[in-house]
N, C-alpha and C positions, 0 to 999 in steps of 0.2 A: 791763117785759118784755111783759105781755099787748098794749100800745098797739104797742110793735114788732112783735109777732106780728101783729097785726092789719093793720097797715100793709104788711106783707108778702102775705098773703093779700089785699089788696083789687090790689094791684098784681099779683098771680097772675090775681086776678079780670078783669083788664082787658086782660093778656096771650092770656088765651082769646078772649075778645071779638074785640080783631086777629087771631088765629087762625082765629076764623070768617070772618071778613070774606073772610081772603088765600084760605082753602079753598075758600069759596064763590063767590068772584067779585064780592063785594057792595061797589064802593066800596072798591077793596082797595088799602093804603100802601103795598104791597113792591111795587118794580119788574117789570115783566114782559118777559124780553128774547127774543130767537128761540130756535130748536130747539136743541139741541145748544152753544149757546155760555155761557159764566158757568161754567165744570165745571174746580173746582180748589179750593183754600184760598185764600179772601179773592179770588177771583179777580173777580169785580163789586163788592166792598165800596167803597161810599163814589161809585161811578160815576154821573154824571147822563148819561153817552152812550150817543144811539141806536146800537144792537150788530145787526149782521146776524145769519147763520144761522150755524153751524162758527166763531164767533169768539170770543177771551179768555178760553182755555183752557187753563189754566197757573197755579203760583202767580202770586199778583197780578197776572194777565196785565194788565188794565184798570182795576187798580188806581184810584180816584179818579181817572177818567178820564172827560174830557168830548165835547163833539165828536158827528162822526159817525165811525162805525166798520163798515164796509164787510163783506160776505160771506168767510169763509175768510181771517179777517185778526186780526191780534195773538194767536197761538198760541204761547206760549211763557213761561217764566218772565220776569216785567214786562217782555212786549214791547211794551206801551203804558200802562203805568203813568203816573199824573201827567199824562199828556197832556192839555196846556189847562186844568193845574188849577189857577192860582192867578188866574186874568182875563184867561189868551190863550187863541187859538181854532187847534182841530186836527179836519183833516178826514181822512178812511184808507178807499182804496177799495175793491176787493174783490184779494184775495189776494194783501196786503200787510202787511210788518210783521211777516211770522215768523218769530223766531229772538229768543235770548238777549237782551233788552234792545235787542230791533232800535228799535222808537221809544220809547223813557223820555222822559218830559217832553218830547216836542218841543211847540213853541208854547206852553212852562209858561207864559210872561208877556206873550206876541207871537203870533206865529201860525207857523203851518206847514199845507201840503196834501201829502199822498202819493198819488198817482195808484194805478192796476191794477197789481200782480204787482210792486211796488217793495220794497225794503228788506226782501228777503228772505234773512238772514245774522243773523252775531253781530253787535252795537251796530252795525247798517250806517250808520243815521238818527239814533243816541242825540244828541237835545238839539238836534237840529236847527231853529231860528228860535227857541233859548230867551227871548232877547230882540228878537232880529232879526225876519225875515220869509223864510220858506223855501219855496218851492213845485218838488215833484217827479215829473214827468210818470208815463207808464208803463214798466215794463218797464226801471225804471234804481236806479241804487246797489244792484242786489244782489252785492256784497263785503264780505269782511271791512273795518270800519270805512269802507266807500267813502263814504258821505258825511260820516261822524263829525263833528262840531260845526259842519257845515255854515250859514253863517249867523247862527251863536251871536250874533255883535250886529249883524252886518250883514245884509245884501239877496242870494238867492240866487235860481235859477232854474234847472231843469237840464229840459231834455227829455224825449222817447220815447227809449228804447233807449240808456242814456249811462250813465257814472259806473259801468259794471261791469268784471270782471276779475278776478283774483286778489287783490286786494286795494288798499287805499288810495288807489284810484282818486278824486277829490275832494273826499280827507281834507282837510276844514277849510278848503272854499273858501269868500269872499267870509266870512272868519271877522267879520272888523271892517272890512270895505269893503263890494264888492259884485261877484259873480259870474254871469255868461246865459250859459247852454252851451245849446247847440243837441241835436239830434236825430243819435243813433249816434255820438257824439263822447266823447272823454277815456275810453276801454274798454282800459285797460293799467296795470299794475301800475304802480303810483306814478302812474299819470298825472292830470294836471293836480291834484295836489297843493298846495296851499297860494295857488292862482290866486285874484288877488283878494282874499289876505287883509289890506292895509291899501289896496290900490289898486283898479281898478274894470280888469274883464277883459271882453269879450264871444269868444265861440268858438263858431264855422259848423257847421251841419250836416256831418258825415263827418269834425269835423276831429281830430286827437290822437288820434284813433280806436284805432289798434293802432302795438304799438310800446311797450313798457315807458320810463318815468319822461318821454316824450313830452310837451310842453307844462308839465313841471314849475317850479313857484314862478312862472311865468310872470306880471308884472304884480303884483309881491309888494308892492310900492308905489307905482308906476305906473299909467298909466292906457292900457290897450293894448285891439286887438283882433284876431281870426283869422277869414281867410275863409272860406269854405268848404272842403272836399276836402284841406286844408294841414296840415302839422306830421306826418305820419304814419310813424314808423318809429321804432327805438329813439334814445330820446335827443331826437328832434327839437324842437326850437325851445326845449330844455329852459332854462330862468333867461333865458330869452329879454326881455327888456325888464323887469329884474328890479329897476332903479333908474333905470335910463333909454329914454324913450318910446320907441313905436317901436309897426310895427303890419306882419302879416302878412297879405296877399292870397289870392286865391282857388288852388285847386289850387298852393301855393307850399311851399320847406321841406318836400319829402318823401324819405324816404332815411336811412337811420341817420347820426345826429348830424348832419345839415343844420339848418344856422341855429343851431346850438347855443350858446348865452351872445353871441347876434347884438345888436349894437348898432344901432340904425337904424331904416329901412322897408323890405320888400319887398313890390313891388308884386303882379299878377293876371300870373298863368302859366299857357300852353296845354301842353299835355303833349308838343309839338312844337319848344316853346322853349326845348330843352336847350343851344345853345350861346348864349343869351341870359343875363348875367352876372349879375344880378340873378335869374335861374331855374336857377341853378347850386347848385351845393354854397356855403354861406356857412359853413362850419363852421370855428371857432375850437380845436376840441377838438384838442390834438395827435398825439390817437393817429390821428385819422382826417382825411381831407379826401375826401368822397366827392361827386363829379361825374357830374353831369347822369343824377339818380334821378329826373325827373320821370315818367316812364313805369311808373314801381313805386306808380301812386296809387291809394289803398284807399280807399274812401268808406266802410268800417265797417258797411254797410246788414247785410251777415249777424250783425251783432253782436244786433242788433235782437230777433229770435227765438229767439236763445241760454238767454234767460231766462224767457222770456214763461210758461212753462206752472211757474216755480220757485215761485211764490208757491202755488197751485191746489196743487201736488203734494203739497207741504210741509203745505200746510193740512187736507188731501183725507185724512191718518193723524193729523195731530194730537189734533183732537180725542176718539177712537177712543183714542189713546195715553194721551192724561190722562183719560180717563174709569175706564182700567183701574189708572193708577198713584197716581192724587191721590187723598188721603184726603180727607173732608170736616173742616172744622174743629172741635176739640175743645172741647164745650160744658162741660166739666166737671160736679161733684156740686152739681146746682140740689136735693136733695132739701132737705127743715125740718125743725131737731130735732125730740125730742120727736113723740106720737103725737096722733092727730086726733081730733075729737069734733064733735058737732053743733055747741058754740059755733065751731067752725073757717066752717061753711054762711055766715053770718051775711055774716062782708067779704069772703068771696071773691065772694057775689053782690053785695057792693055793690057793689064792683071792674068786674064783668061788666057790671052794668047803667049804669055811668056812663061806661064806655068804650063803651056802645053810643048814650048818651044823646049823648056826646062828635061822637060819626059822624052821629047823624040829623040836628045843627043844622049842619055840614057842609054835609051835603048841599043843607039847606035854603038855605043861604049862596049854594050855586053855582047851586040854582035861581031 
């Protein structure tokens, strides 16, 4: 009993000792991250990622989480938990990543990048490049699950200003293939959905842009791609080359249900070549056959700044939020039976002085 007491008291002893160190600044083991961010339970536990300011603020927001981690970013219950935490690499810009499980383990094994004011929603990003390789410009996937397992073993790419809307906007593209979306493109609910996920898609600046389930499953196994300005309206160019090839041109496919479950190619359309048959209605769908919408073409560019300030906003009370509602973690009764007496002095200063003997050869190491 007295050898376990003592053993305990010298490990008290050496606990003080890092205690001085971290209070004083002297060669200190604990992490040092920016103002305002790590403010929660378990919220930086286990983290080796550099953390901006207003960030990973939340239960286990940053949980074992690597990387870099941008200003006003991962504010939320493990919205970048695991991130890059098993041998892959994740990068998170500034005012991105906030919301419920917005990036959980993306890049856990592979890699993933999230650009400015991105994946700002519930699990917008979750698990994004878990295996694969995921990279997401600015100002895109904030929807509900808009990017959701984007990438998960395949290759994805998505833009400025893209993959936003109401939701499930490029749920699980280039899942087990591969997916490049351009800039203000696939911004509609369902849109571009499932592109890419055993086949290889690429998609134009402005294109799928507006228009719910627009450019959906498109290239589901295939190997297709979209021009620019094309596909925009509800439905358009939706299972469009979903088993078999085929590839859509520039300003082409605009119109509700144009091109819709289209088998083929259509070629490069001027917005003046509506009675050109090939820049017509191609739509399959039998409720509709809609003719010569080329003139109704949306490039999505307003989509662009819809978002841009959501990540900032969001970030901008978060942490203010968890600072008033997050309890700090519960250390429990560290007290020791039993009452103290001089022979107690004896190994708590051992403890003290060999945890400090521990640090000067340290230092002398790195000198």
């Amino acid at each position: 009993m007295q050898v376990t007491r003592k053993l305990v008291l010298i490990a008290l002893g050496a606990l003080l000792a890092v205690s001085l160190f971290a209070t004083t600044g002297i060669s200190s083991p604990v992490p040092v991250h920016a103002a305002n961010s790590c403010q929660g339970t378990q919220a930086c536990d286990g983290t080796t990622a550099s953390i901006g300011d207003n960030s990973c603020n939340g239960y286990q927001a940053c949980y074992n989480a690597t990387g870099v981690i941008g200003d006003n970013s991962c504010n939320a219950e493990s919205a970048c938990a695991y991130a890059g935490a098993s041998g892959g690499t994740s990068a998170i810009g500034d005012g991105s990543c906030n919301g419920y499980y917005a990036c959980y383990a993306i890049g856990y094994y592979a890699q993933a990048t999230v650009g400015d004011g991105s994946c700002n929603e519930y699990v917008a990003c979750y698990e994004i490049g878990l295996y694969g390789s995921a990279t997401i410009g600015d100002d895109s996937c904030n929807s509900f699950e808009g990017c959701y397992y984007m990438a998960f073993y395949g290759s994805a790419a998505v833009g400025d200003g893209s993959c936003d809307g109401n939701g499930y906007a490029c749920f699980q593209a280039g899942y087990n293939g591969n997916a490049m979306i351009g800039d203000d493109a696939c911004n509609g609910y369902y849109a571009c959905i499932y592109v890419g996920f055993y086949g290889s898609v690429e998609i134009g600046d402005g294109s799928c842009g507006t228009g719910d389930y627009s450019c959906y499953e498109i290239g589901f196994y295939m190997t297709t791609s979209v021009g620019h300005d094309s596909c925009n309206g509800y439905q358009a160019c939706s299972t469009f080359a979903f088993d078999i090839p085929g590839d859509v041109g520039n300003n082409a496919c605009n119109g509700d249900s144009v091109c819709y479950s289209l088998n083929g190619s259509i070629g490069d359309c001027d917005n003046n070549d509506v009675f050109i048959a090939e820049c017509s209605a191609h739509s399959r769908n039998p409720r509709e056959n809609v003719a010569g919408a080329l003139g109704n073409v949306l490039s999505g560019a307003a989509k662009k700044n819809q978002t841009a300030a959501a990540g900032a906003a969001v970030a901008a009370t978060t942490p203010q939020a968890a600072a008033a509602t997050l309890k700090p973690p519960s250390t429990g009764d560290a007290g020791l039976a039993g009452g103290s007496s001089s022979r107690d002095i004896a190994p708590l200063v051992a403890g003290f002085v060999l945890a400090l003997a521990f640090a000067a050869a340290a230092r002398r190491r790195k000198a």
